[in-house]
C-alpha positions in Angstrom: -4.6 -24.2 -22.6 -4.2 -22.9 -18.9 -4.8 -19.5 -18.9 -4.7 -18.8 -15.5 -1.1 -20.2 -15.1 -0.2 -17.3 -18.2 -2.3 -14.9 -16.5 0.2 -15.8 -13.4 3.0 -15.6 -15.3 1.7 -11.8 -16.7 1.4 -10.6 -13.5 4.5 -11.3 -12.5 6.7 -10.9 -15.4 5.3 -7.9 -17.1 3.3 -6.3 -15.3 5.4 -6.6 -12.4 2.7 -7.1 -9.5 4.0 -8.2 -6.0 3.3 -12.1 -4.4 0.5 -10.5 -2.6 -1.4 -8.4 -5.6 -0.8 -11.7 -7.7 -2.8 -13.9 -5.7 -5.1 -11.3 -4.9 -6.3 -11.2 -8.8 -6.2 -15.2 -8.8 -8.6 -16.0 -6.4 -11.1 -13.1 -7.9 -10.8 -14.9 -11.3 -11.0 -18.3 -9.7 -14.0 -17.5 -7.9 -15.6 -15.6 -11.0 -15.3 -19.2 -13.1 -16.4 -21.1 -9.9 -19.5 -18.7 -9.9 -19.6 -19.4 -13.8 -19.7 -22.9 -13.6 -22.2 -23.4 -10.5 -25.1 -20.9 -12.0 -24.4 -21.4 -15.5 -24.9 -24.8 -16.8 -25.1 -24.7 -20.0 -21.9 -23.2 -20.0 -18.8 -25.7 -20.5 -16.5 -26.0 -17.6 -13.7 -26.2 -19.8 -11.9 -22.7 -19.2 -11.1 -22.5 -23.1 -14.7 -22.4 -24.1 -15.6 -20.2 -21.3 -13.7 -17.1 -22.2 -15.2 -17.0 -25.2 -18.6 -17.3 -24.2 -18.8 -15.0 -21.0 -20.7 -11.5 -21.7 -21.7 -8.6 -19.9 -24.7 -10.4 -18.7 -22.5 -13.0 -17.0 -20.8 -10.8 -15.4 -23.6 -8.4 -14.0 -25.3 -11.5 -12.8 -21.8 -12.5 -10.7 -21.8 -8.8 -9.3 -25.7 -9.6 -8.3 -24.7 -12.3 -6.5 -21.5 -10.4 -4.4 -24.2 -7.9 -3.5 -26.6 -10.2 -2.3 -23.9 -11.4 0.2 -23.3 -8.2 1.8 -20.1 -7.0 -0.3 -19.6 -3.4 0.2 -18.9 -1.8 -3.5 -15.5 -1.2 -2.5 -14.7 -4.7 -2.6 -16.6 -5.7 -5.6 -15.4 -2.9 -7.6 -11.7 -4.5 -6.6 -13.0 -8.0 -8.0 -14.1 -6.7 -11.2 -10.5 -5.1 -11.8 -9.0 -8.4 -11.1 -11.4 -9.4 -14.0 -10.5 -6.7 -16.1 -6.9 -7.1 -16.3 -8.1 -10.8 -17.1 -9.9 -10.2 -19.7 -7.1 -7.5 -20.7 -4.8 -10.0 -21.3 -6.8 -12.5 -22.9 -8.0 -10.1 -26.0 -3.7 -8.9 -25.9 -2.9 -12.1 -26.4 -5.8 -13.0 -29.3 -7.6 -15.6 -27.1 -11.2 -13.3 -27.0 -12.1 -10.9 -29.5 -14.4 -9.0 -27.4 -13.9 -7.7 -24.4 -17.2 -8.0 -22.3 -17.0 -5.7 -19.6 -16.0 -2.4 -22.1 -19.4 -1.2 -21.0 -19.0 -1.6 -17.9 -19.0 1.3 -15.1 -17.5 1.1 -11.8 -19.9 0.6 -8.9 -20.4 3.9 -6.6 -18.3 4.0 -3.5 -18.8 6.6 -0.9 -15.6 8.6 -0.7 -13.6 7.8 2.6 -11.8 10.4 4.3 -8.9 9.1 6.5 -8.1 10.9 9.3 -3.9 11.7 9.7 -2.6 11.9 13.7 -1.7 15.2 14.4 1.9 16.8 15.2 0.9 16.9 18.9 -0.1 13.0 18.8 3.0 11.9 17.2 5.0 13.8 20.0 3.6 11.5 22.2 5.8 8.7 21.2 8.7 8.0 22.8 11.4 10.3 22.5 15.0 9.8 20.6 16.5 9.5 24.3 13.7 7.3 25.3 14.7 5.1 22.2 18.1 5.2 22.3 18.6 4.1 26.1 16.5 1.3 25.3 18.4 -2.2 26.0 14.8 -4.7 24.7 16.3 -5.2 21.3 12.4 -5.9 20.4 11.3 -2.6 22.0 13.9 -0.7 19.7 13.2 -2.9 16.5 9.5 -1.8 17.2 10.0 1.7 17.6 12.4 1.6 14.7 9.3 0.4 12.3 7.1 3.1 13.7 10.0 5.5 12.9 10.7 4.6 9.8 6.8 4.5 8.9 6.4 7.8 9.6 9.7 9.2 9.2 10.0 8.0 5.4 6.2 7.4 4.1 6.8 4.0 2.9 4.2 1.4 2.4 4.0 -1.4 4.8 5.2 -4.0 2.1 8.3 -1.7 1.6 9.4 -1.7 5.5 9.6 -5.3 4.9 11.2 -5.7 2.1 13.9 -4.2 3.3 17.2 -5.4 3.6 20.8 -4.1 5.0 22.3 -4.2 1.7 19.6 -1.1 0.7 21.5 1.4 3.5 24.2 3.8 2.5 25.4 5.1 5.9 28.0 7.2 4.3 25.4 9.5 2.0 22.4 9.4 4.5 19.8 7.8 2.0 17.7 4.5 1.2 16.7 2.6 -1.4 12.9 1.8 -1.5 11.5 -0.7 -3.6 8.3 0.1 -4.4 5.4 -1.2 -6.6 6.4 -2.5 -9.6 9.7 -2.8 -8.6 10.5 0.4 -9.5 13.3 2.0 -7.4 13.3 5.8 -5.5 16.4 7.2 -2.9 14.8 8.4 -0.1 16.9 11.0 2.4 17.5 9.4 6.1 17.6 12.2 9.0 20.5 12.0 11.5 17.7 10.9 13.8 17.4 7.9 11.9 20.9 6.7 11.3 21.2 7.1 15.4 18.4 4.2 15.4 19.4 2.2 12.7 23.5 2.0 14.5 22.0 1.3 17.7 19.8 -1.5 16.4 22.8 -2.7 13.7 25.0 -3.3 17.0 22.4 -5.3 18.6 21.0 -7.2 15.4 24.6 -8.6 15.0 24.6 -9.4 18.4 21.4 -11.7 17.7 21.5 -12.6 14.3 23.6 -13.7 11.9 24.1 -10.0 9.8 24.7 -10.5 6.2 24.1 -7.3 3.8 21.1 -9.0 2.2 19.8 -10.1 5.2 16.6 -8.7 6.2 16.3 -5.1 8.4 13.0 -6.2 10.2 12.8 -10.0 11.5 10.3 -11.7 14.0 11.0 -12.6 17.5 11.7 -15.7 16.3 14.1 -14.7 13.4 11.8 -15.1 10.5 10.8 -12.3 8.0 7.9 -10.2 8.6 4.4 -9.9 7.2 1.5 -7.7 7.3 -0.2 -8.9 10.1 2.4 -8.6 12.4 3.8 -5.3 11.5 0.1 -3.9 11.9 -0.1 -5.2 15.4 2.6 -3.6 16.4 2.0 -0.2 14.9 -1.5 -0.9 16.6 -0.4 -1.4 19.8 1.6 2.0 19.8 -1.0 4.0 17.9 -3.6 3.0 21.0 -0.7 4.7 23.5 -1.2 8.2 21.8 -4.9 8.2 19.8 -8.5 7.2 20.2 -8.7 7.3 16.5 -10.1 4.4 14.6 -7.4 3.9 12.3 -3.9 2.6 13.1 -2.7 1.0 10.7 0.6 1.4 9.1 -0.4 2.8 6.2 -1.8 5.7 8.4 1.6 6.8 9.1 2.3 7.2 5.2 -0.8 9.7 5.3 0.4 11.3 8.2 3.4 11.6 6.8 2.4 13.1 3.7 -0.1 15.8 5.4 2.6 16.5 7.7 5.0 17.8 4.8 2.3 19.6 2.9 1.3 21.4 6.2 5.1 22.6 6.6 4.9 24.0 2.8 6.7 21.0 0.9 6.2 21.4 -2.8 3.5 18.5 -3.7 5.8 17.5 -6.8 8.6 16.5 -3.9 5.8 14.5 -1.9 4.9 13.0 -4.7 8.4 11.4 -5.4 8.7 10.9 -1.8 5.9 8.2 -1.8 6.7 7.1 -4.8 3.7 8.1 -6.8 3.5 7.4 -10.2 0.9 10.5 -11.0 0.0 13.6 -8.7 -3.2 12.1 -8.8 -2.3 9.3 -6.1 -0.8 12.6 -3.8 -3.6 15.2 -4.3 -5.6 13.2 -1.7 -3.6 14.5 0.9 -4.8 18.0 0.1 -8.1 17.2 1.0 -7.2 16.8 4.7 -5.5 19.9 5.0 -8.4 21.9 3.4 -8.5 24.0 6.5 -4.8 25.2 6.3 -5.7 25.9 2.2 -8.5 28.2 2.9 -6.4 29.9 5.7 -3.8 30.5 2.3 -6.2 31.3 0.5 -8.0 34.0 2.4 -4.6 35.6 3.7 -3.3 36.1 -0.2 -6.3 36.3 -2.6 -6.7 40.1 -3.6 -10.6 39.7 -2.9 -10.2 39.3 0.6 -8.6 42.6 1.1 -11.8 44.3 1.2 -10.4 46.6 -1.5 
């Protein structure tokens, strides 16, 4: 029986996963059974037989092994939850009875602290004027991504999934499909309906406009993807920074500590990135620690000196 190809199907169907996550977690469980079969030869290479014979051991040996080639814990940590969720659904569905990595405990990562651009850096960028008298339809659809980045905290993969058809000029809002398909209505500031009308007149001009067309193409009409969206936010983000990190998702952070710093309630953050827990959003509080310890020394009784 193929397993993998049910995994597949899992990860799609139930569990929801995007094309991206889903082929991440294949080629971690291919290359776990590739590791199997070339250091283990006693083992069978029939997958069937394998499941049911792979233990802890097996699997501490194949973390050995990522280690000795210089991956960080971060990474490895990643691979083993692609075998979790494996091995998750092989003992829901009856095919193993035990489950060999319950005893297992995530490597130690050292904690990384991302940095958000400042209020002052983000005023560097070019202004709503300098946008809108813009005639490089490229230029505009650039800026636009940045803008909507920043100005909405969505992920990357949710600028480009977007598509017309997800736009309600009349009510000022969006609809952002997130991870696991699940659905939030985000708010759209006058600022950004005057980009998106400019850069609807021009798309038509350019395109062929269709509600369920795609928002964000390529220079040469195609949909985007990853790499290209974080060269462009690159590109900008080296105008107005010297800090290490540009990438898209940056702008999310920013975003995010930019709210909290203005006193937005972290429940409405939350929703606003689509969070699933406050877990996810309490990160954000960590950056602003500075701001917190200002609060808390202005209003705590016991610095009153009373």
């Amino acid at each position: 029986m193929d397993y993998i190809s049910e995994f597949s199907t899992y990860l799609v169907v139930e569990k929801r996963y995007s094309s991206h996550t889903v082929t991440a977690y294949l080629h971690d469980v291919k290359l776990f059974f590739s590791f199997l079969e070339d250091t283990y030869s006693s083992l069978s290479k029939n997958e069937t037989l394998l499941v049911k014979d792979i233990q802890y051991l097996h699997i501490r040996s194949w973390i050995s092994d990522l280690s000795n080639n210089n991956r960080s814990h971060r990474t490895i940590n990643r691979k083993l939850s692609s075998i979790k969720s494996y091995f998750n659904f092989l003992q829901k569905l009856g095919y193993v009875n035990v489950h060999p990595m319950e005893v297992h405990i995530p490597l130690k990562t050292s904690k990384v602290t991302k940095i958000p651009f400042s209020k002052d850096e983000m005023s560097l960028l070019p202004t709503k004027d300098a946008i809108l008298s813009t005639d490089n339809f490229f230029e505009l659809r650039d800026y636009l991504i940045i803008e909507l980045l920043y100005g909405l905290g969505i992920r990357r993969s949710e600028l480009i999934s977007l598509r017309w058809n997800v736009l309600d000029f009349k009510n000022k809002q969006v609809r952002i499909i997130g991870k696991g398909k699940k659905e939030r209505l985000l708010p759209l500031l006058d600022l950004h309906l005057s980009f998106l009308n400019k850069y609807l007149l021009m798309y038509k001009l350019i395109y062929v406009y269709a509600p369920d067309t795609y928002i964000f193409l390529t220079n040469n009409g195609k949909k985007l993807y990853g790499k290209f969206v974080f060269r462009r936010v690159n590109k900008y983000l080296n105008l107005i920074s010297s800090k290490k990190d540009k990438s898209p998702h940056i702008l999310r952070h920013t975003f995010a500590t930019h709210l909290l710093q203005s006193g937005a309630d972290l429940n409405a953050v939350k929703e606003l990135l689509g969070h699933s827990s406050l877990v996810a959003t309490q990160i954000y509080i960590h950056n602003d620690i500075k701001r917190l310890s200002e609060v808390y020394k202005n209003c705590h009784p016991r610095d009153k000196n009373i």
